[in-house]
Residue, then its C-alpha position, 0 to 999 in steps of 0.5 A: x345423678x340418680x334417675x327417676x326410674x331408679x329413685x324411689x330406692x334413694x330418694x330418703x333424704x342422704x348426705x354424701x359427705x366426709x363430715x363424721x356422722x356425730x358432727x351433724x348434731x353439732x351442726x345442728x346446735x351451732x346453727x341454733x345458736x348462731x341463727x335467727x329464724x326469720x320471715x323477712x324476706x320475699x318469701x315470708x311463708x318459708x321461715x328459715x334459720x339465717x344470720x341477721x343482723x340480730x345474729x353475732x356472727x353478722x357483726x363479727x364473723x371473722x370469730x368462726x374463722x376455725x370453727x370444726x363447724x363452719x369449715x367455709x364461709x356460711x353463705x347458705x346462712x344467708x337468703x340470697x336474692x337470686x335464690x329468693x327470687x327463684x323461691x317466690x317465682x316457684x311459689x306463685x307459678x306452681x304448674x312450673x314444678x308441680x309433677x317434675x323433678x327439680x335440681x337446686x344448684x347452689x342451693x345454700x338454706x334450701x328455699x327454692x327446694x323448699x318452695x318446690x316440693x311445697x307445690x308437688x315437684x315430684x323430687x327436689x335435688x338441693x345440691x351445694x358443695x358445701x357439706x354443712x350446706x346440706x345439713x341446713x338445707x334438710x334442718x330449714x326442710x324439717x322446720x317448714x314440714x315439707x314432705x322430706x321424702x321428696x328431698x335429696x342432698x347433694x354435695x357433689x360438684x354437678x356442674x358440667x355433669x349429666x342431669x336428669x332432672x326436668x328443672x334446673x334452678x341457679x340461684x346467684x353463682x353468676x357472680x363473676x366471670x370465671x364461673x360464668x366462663x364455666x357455666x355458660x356451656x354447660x347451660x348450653x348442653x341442658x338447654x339443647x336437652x329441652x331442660x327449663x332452667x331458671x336463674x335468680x341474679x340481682x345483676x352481678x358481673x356474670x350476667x352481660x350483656x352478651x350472655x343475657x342474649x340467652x336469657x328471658x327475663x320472666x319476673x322482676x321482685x323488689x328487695x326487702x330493706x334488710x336485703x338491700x342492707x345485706x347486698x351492698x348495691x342491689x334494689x331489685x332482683x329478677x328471674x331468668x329463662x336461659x334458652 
């Protein structure tokens, strides 16, 4: 993980990636194509390039199964809850970043980096370990003309890794038990560093009862009708404190 003192040399939007530097143009295009920039939803001042339900791919998507593009299930083509509620927390309670460096773990479109560096985070590591991920994060960046200096990419595994920023955002990874098995101890360790670390989850499998003992919960968002559609089960979504 880059250090602050050691930032201001790396802190130009990067790519550590195995994906060939002329694919990302092709990213680009197909993520035009295949998507629908779109306000609705919790934060409708952020658009984002997502598939909808105006989107083929939201109909059909056993249709890119070998795609050289879409390698992996497009999840950051979709606006999670929990990275929603991460996104609208952030916005309405600027003092939380304004100032710090910020890690964005799982961070698939980008928003809560976005809404971030929106209200003046020092820097925004938007890290998810999907290569085209990070492309889309930066593309959803560019369309929200957000300060792109301040926004680095990641697509390394940082879970279980030292951290040196300030804030650590996890947006929907609770979603069953064996990740939670790996991220609860982790979260343990930057907690006892005094790191604030906020997590969006709508209630998935990860998030008991034992496990919210760790947790305070800060704000709860209703979900927007589409969401709802696009999230089988789920109404309402909430933002945690782990401490």
């Amino acid at each position: 993980m880059t250090s602050p003192s050691s930032l201001e040399n790396t802190i130009k939007p990067t790519l550590s990636s195995s994906l060939e530097p002329s694919l990302n143009k092709e990213i680009e295009g197909t993520i035009i194509k295949e998507t629908k920039i779109t306000c609705d939803h919790l934060t409708p001042d952020i658009p984002l390039y997502l598939i909808t339900q105006e989107c083929r791919l939201f109909h059909k998507p056993q249709i890119i199964e070998n795609d050289k593009v879409f390698k992996n299930d497009p999840f950051w083509a979709f606006y999670w809850p929990g990275g929603q509620a991460l996104s609208k927390y952030v916005l309405e309670n600027a003092d939380l970043v304004r100032g710090k460096s910020v890690l964005d773990v799982g961070s698939g479109c980008g928003a809560t980096s976005i809404a971030a560096i929106r209200k003046e985070a020092k820097y925004c590591v938007a890290n998810d370990i999907d290569e085209v991920a990070g492309i889309a994060a930066l593309f959803n960046a560019k369309l929200n003309k957000i300060d792109v200096e301040k926004l680095q990419i990641s697509v390394q595994n940082l879970i279980g890794t030292n951290v040196s920023e300030d804030i650590i955002f996890i947006g929907d990874l609770f979603y069953d038990e064996e990740i939670a098995e790996i991220l609860l101890p982790w979260l343990h360790q930057l907690s006892s560093e005094d790191k604030v670390i906020l997590i969006g989850d709508p209630g998935r499998h990860g998030i008991t009862e034992n496990r919210l003992k760790f947790m305070r919960k800060l704000a709860t968002y209703e979900l927007t009708e589409n969401c709802c559609i696009e999230n089988k089960g789920f109404s309402s979504v909430n933002v945690w404190r782990f401490q």
